[in-house]
Each structure stands twice: as structure tokens, then as C-alpha cells.
C-alpha positions in Angstrom: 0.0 0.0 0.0 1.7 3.3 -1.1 2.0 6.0 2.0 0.1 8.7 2.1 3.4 10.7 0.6 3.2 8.9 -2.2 -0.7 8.9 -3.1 -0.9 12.9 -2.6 2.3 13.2 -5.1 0.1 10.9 -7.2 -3.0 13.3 -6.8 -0.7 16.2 -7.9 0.4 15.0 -11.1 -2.9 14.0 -12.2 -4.3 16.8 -11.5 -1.5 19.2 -13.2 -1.7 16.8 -16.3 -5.9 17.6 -16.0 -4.6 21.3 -15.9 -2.4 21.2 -19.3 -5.4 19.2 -21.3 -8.0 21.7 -19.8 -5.6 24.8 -20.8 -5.0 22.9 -24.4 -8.8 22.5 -24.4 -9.7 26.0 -23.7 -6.9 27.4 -26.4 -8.8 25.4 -28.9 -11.9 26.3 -28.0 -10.6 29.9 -28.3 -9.0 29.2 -31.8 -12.6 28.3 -32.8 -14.5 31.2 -31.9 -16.4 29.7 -29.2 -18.2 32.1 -26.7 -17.1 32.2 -23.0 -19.2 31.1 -20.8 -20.4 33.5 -17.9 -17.6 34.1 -15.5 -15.4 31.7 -17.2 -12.0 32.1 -16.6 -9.9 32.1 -19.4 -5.8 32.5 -19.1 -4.4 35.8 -20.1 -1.9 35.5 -23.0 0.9 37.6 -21.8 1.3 36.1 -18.5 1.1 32.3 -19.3 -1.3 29.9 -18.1 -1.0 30.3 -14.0 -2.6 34.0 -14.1 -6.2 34.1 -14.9 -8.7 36.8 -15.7 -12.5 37.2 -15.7 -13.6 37.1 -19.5 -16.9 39.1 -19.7 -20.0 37.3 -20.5 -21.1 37.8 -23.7 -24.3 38.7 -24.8 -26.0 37.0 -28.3 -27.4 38.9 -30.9 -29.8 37.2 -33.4 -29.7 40.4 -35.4 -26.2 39.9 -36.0 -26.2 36.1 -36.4 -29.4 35.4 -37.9 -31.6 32.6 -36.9 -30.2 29.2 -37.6 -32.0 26.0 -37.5 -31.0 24.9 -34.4 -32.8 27.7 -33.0 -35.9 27.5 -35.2 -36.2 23.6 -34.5 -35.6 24.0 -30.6 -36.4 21.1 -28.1 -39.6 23.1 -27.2 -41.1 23.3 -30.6 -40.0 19.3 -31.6 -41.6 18.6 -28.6 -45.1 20.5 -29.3 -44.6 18.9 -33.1 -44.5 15.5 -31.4 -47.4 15.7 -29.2 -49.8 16.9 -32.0 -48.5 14.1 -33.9 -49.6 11.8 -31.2 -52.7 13.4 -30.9 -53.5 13.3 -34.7 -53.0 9.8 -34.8 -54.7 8.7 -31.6 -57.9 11.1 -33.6 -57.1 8.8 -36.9 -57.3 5.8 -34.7 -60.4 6.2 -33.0 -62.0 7.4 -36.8 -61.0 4.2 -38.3 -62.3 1.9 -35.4 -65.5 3.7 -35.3 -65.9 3.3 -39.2 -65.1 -0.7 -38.9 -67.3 -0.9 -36.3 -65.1 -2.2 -33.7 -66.1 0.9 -31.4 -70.3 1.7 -31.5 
């Protein structure tokens, strides 16, 4: 069993090896134009990746961006497409079993 030296020296590299992937994750993410999230934390460029400041959220404008599809075909509206689909065949249903005479 490894002493408890050993585990926390363990624990430290793991988590400065999480550190470098985040900080390669969070260049990338940069490089692509992604947003920041609010009160993200991004590092600074001059000072390398131990200093951080606050990024600023930002705020979305449709006008800019136009609508995209995504947005248009949200969950909300697939879900309100679904349920009338449900309902319009539950309405078909009941019209074809009361035309075969299975319902009276």
C-alpha cells in the first residue's frame, strides 16, 4: 500500500496533467471562436497559463447572427410537433375503429 506521501504526489500529477489538457482544451476552443461562458476564466496571454482573468459574458445577438436552424427547430417546438402528432393519430385511430365498427 503506497503511504500517504506517495498517493498525494500521485493526486498532484494527475491533476497538473488535467490542468495542461483543460488549458490545451480551452486554447482550442478559443481558436474556434467559441463564446465564453459566464464568469469563465480564461488565461491571459501575456502572463502564461498560471494567471487568470475574468472574460466578460457575452451577450448574443440574433440580429447579428441570424436565426439558424437549431434555433428554429428548438427542443420546445419538436416537442409540441410531437405531441400533435400523437394526438392526430390517436384522432385517426379512433375514426378508423369507429368506421369498422369495432367501437359503436
Amino acid at each position: 500500500m503506497p503511504s500517504p506521501e506517495e498517493r498525494l504526489e500521485a493526486l498532484e500529477k494527475t491533476v497538473q496533467r488535467i490542468d495542461r489538457r483543460l488549458g490545451h482544451l480551452e486554447g482550442w476552443a478559443t481558436l474556434r471562436g467559441a463564446p465564453p461562458l459566464a464568469g469563465e476564466r480564461r488565461p491571459d496571454a501575456d502572463s502564461g497559463p498560471s494567471s487568470m482573468q475574468a472574460a466578460a459574458p457575452r451577450e448574443r445577438s440574433w440580429a447579428a447572427e441570424g436565426i439558424e436552424l437549431e434555433d428554429l427547430l428548438g427542443g420546445r417546438v419538436l416537442a409540441w410537433v410531437g405531441g400533435s402528432a400523437v394526438l392526430l393519430g390517436v384522432v385517426f385511430f379512433l375514426v378508423m375503429a369507429v368506421s369498422r365498427g369495432w367501437i359503436d
